[in-house]
FISELO-274721 format. One record per residue (C-alpha): residue in three letters; x, y, z; residue number from 1. Coordinates in steps of 0.5 Angstrom, whole numbers, plus 500, padded with zeros to 3 digits. Each point is the difference from the previous one (the first is absolute). Layout:
<atoms>
<ALA,<X,Y,Z>,NUM>
...
</atoms>
This chain:
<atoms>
<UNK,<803,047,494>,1>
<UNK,<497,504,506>,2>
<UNK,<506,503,503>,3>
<UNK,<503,502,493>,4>
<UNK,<492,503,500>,5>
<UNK,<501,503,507>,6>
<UNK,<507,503,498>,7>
<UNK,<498,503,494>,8>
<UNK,<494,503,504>,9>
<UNK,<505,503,505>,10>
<UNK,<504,503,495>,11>
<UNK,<494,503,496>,12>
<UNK,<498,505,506>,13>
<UNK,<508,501,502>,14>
<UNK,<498,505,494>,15>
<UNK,<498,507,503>,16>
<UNK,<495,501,494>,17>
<UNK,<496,495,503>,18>
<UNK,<500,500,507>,19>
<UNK,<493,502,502>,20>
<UNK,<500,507,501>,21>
<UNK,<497,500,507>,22>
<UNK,<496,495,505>,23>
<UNK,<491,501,496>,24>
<UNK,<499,498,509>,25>
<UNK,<505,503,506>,26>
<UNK,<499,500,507>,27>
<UNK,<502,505,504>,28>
<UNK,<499,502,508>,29>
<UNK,<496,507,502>,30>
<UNK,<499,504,504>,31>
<UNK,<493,502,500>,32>
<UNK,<497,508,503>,33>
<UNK,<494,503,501>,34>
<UNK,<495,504,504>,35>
<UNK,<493,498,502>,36>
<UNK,<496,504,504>,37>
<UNK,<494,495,504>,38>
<UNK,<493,504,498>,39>
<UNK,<496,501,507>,40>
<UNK,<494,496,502>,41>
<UNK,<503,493,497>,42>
<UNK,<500,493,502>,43>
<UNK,<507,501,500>,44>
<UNK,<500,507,502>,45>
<UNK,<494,502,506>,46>
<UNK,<503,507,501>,47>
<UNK,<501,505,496>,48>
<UNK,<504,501,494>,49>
<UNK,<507,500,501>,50>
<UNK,<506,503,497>,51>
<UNK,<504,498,493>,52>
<UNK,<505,494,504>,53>
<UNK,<507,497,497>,54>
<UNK,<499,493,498>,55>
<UNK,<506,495,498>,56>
<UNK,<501,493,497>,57>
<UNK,<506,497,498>,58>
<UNK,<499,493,496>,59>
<UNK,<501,498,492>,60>
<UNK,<497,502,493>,61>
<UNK,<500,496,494>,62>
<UNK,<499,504,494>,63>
<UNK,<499,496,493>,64>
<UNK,<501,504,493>,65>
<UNK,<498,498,492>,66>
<UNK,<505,495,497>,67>
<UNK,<501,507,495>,68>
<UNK,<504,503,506>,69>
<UNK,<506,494,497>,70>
<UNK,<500,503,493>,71>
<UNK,<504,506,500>,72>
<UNK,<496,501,492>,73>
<UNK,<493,501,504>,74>
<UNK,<498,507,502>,75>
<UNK,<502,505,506>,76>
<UNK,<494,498,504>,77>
<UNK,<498,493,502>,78>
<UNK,<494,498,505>,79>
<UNK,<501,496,507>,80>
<UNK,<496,495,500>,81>
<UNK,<500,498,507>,82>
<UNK,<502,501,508>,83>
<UNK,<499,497,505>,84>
<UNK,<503,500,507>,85>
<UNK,<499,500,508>,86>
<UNK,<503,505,504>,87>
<UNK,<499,500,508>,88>
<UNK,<499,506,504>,89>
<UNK,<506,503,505>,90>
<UNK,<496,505,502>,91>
<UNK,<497,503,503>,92>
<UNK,<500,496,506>,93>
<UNK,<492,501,502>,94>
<UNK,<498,497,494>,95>
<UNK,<505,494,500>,96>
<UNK,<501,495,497>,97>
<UNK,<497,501,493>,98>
<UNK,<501,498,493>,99>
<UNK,<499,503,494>,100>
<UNK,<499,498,493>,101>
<UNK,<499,502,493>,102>
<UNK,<498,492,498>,103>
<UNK,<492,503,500>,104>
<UNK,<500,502,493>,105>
<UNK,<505,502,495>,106>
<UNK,<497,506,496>,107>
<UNK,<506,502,495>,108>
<UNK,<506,505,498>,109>
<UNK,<506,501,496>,110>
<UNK,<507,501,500>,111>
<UNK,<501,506,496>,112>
<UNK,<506,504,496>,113>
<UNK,<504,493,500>,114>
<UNK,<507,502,498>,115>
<UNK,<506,494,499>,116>
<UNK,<507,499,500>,117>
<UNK,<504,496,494>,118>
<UNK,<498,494,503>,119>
<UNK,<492,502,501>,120>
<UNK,<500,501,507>,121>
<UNK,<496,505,503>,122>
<UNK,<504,506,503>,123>
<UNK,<494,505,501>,124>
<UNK,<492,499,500>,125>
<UNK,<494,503,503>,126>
<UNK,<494,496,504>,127>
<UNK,<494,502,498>,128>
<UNK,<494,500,503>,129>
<UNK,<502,493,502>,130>
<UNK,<493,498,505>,131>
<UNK,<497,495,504>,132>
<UNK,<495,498,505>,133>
<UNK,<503,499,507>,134>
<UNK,<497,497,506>,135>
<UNK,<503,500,508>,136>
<UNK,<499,495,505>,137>
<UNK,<500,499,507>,138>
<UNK,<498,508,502>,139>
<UNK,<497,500,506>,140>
<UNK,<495,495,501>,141>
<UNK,<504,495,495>,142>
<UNK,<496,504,495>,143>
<UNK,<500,501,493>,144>
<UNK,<501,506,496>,145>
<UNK,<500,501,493>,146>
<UNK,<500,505,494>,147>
<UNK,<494,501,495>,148>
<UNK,<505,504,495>,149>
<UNK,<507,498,497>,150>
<UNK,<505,504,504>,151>
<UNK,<504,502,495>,152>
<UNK,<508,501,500>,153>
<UNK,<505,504,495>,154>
<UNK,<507,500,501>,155>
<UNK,<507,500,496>,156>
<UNK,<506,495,501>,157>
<UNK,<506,500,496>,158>
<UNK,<500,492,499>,159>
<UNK,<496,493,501>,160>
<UNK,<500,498,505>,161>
<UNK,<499,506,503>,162>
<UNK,<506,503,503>,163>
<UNK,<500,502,508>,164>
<UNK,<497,506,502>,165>
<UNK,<495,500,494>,166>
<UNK,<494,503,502>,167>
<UNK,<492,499,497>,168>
<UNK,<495,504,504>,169>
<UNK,<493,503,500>,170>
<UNK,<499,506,504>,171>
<UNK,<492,500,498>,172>
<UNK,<495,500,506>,173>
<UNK,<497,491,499>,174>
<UNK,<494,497,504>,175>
<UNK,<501,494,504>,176>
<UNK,<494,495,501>,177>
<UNK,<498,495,505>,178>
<UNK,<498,494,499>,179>
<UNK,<495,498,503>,180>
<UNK,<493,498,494>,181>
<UNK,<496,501,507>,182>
<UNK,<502,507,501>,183>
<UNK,<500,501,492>,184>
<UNK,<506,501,500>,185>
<UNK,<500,508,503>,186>
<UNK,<507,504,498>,187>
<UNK,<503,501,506>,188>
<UNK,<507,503,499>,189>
<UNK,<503,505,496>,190>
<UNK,<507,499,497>,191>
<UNK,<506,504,497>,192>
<UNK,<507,501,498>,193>
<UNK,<501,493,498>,194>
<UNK,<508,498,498>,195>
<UNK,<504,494,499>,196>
<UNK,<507,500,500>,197>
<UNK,<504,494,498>,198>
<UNK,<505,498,505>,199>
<UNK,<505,495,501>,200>
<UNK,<498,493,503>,201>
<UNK,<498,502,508>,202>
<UNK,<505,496,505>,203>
<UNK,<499,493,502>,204>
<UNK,<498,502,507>,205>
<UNK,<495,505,496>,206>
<UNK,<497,495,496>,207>
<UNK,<500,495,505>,208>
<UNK,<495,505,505>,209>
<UNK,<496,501,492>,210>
<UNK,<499,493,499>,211>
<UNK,<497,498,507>,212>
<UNK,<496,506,500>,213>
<UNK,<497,498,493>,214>
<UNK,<498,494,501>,215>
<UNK,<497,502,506>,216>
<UNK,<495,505,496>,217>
<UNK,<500,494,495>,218>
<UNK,<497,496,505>,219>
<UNK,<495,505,503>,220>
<UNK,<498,501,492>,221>
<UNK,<499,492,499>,222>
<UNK,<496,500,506>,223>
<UNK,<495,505,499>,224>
<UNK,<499,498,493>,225>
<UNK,<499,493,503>,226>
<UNK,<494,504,504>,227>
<UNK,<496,503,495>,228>
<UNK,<500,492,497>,229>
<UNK,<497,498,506>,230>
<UNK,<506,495,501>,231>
<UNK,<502,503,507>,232>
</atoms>
């Protein structure tokens, strides 16, 4: 009986009409740009202040959708309910090694203008106003940045997952923080033009290079946690 109860089930979602229109979760690799021009007179910056520099970071982000996004009856606008992520810096190199993550708090936003094929799968759409809060780890002084705002993102793609070459951007000016309760938390950065642009999985040596340097920034975050708990 359990495996006629499996047939059957295999034979049910051999039918396109109830195949799930797209993955409500999906993983996608990123490069991620933007600018951060380093206010002057700061624990990061003692000089003054510098002009706009071009920061890269390539990594992974994992985007969820409303269940409604697999009934192609539900409306053209379905919300994201999550992202979540780490990307590690490639540039520039008197930054490195950095990471970057939008894991401190996910804010809201939509995919808009949902548009099908016969079998209900997404074949254009706009992100809109998808944001989050992002942090970055492992600046000079293995210290911590974060953003007080959700940075917000728009973009359109012409599936889901995202295709190749998508890109979500926010060309408006964000601040940047350290995190630091001591110094209250002083703004210390001014950032801009911020894109992530979906790529194709990074080379396994190019992965490898992420994954050591990754861990390393993990670790220097594990330990100073570990000081502010007086453990060490």
């Amino acid at each position: 009986m359990r495996y006629r109860t499996l047939i059957c089930v295999a034979a049910l979602l051999s039918f396109p009409g109830l195949v799930r229109a797209s993955d409500l979760t999906f993983t996608e690799n990123f490069v991620a740009n933007f600018q951060f021009q380093l206010l002057g007179g700061t624990v990061i910056n003692p000089g003054p202040t510098t002009p706009f520099i071009p920061f890269e970071a390539i990594g992974s982000l994992t985007f969820t959708l409303d269940p409604s996004l697999n009934d192609p009856s539900q409306p053209t606008t379905v919300p994201f309910t999550n992202v979540t992520g780490l990307l590690a810096g490639v540039s520039p190199p008197p930054f490195l090694p950095y990471t970057i993550s939008p894991d401190v708090q996910f804010i809201g936003g939509d995919l808009t203008n949902i548009v099908r094929d016969g079998s209900g799968n997404v074949t254009s759409a706009n992100v809109t106003n998808l944001s989050m809060r992002w942090d970055m780890v492992g600046t000079p002084g293995n210290l911590t940045l974060f953003t007080e705002d959700g940075l917000p993102f728009d973009g359109s793609t012409n599936s889901i997952p995202f295709s190749y070459g998508t890109v979500l951007a926010g060309p408006e000016p964000f601040n940047v923080y350290l995190d630091s309760p001591a110094l209250g938390n002083p703004l210390v950065v001014i950032g801009q033009d911020r894109t992530l642009t979906a790529v194709p999985e990074p080379s396994s040596a190019t992965l490898a290079g992420l994954a050591a340097l990754t861990v390393g920034v993990v670790m220097a975050r594990r330990r100073r946690r570990e000081r502010k708990r007086g453990r060490i």
